[in-house]
C-alpha positions as CSV (number, residue, x, y, z in Angstrom):
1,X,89.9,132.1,104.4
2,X,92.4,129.4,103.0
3,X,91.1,125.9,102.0
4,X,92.5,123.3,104.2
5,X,92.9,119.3,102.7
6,X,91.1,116.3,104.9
7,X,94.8,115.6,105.8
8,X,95.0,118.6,108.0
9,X,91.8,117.4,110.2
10,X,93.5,113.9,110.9
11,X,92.9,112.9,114.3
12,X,93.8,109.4,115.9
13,X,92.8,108.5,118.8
14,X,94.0,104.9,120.2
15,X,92.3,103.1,123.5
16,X,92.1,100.1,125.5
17,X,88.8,98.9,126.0
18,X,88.6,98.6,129.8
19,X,86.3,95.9,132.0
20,X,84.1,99.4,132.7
21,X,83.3,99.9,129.7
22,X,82.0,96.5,128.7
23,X,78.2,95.0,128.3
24,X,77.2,91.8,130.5
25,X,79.0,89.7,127.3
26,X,82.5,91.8,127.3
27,X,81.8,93.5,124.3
28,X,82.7,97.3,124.1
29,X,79.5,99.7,125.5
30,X,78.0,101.2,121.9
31,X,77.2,104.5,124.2
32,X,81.1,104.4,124.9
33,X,81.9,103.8,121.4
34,X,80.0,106.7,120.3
35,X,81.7,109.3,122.7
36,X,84.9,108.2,121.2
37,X,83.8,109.0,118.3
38,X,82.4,112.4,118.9
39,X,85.7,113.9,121.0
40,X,87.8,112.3,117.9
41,X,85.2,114.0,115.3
42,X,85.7,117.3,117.2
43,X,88.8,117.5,117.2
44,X,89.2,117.0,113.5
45,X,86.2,120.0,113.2
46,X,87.7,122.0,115.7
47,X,91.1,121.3,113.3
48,X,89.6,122.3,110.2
49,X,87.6,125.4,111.3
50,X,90.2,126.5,114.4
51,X,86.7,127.5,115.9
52,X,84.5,125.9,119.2
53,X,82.7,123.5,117.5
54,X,79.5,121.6,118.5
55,X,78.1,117.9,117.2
56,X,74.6,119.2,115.4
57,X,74.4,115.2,114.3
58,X,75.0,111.5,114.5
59,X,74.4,111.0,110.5
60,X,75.2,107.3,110.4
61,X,76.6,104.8,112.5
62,X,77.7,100.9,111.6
63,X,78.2,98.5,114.8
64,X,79.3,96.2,112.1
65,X,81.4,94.4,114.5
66,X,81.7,93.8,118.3
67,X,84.5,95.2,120.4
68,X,86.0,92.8,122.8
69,X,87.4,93.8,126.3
70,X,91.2,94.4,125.9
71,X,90.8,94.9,122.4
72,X,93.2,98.2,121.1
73,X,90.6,100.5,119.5
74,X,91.7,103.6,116.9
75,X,89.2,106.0,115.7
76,X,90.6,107.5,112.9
77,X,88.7,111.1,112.0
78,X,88.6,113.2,109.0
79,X,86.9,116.0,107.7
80,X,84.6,114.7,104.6
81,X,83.2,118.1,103.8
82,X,82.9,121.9,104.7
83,X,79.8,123.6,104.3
84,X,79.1,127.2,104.7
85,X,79.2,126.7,108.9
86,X,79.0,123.2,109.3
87,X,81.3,120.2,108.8
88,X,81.1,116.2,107.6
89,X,83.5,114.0,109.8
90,X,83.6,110.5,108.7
91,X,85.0,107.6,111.3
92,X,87.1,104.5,111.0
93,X,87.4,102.5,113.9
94,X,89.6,100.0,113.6
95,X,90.5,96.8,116.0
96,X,94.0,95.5,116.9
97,X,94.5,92.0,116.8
98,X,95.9,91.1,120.2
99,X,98.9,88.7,118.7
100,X,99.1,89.6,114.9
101,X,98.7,93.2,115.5
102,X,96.7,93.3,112.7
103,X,94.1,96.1,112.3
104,X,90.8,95.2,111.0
105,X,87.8,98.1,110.1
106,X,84.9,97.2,113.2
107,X,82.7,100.0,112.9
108,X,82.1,103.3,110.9
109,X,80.2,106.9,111.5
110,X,79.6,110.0,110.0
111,X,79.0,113.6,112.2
112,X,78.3,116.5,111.5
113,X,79.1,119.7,113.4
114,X,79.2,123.4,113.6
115,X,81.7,125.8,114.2
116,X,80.4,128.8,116.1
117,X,81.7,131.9,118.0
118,X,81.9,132.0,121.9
119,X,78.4,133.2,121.9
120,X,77.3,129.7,120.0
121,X,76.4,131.9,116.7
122,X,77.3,129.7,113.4
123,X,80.5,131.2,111.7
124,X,82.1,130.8,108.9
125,X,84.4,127.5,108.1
126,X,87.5,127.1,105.1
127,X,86.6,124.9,102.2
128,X,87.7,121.3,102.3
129,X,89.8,120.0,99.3
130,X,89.9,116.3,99.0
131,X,92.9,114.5,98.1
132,X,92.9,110.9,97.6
133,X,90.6,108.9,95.6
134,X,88.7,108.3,98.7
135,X,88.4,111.8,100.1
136,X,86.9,112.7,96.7
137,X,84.3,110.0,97.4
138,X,83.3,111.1,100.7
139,X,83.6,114.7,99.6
140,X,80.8,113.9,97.0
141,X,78.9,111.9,99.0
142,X,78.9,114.2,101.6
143,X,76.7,116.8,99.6
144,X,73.9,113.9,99.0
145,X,73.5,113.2,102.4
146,X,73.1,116.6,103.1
147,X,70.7,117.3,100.5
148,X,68.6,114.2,101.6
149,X,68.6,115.2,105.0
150,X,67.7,118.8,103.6
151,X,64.8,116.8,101.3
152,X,63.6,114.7,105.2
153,X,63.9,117.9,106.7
154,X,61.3,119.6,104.3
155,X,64.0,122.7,103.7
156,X,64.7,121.7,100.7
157,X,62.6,120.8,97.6
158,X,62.9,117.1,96.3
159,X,63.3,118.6,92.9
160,X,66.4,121.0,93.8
161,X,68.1,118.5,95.1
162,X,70.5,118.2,92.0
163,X,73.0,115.5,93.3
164,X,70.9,113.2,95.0
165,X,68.4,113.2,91.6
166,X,71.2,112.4,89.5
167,X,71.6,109.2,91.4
168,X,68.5,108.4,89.7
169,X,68.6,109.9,86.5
């Protein structure tokens, strides 16, 4: 299986936030939000691992800033990190300002997911090779959170959790 760069998982997805999809103060729906996020982080898994993938978590999510009806919304999605089956998608989502047209960061997420057979079994997914300086920070960043989650979990002993301990160290 050939390694495949965070590049290759790129998915954009651009939107109008509609009147039906707004809260009582014509702010973007966080529920609505969310599933934009998880078909754009599926199709960046799905990308990577050219296999049915399914969403095994919402990791982390930042409503750092409201979304305004008629606001342009992009969610920009990218592999962080390839596990044995499962992968790290991290979100932008980015505003457009209606007359500058500049963009501004609103909100952030990471998801994971699994890539699995058509009979839902976990298979198999390609390595992930960061690129940019960034990549390489969420690529390493990517194995604490999983090891912490591991550690939360209790399937994972506090002490063989290597890179989170050496946060500490």
């Amino acid at each position: 299986m050939q390694p495949k760069t965070a590049e290759a998982s790129k998915t954009i997805m651009t939107d109008l936030v509609l009147p039906s999809e707004t809260n009582p103060i014509n702010n973007l729906f966080g529920g609505e939000l969310l599933a934009r996020m998880d078909r754009a982080a599926s199709i960046a898994a799905r990308r990577h691992s050219r296999r049915i993938v399914v969403t095994a978590s919402v990791n982390h999510v930042a409503f750092n800033r409201a979304i305004p009806l008629g606001s342009v919304v992009t969610v920009e999605a990218k592999v962080s990190r390839a596990f044995t089956t499962s992968m790290e998608v991290f979100l932008d989502v980015w505003i457009e300002d209606r007359e500058s047209g500049n963009r501004d960061k609103a909100n952030e997420a990471i998801y994971t997911f699994v890539a699995v057979d058509e009979t839902g079994k976990p298979v198999t997914v390609p390595e992930l090779i960061p690129e940019t300086d960034l990549e390489k920070e969420r690529f390493n960043a990517a194995l604490r959170r999983k090891q912490l989650a591991l550690v939360l979990a209790g399937k994972m002993k506090p002490h063989d959790a290597t890179e989170l301990k050496a946060l500490f160290v």
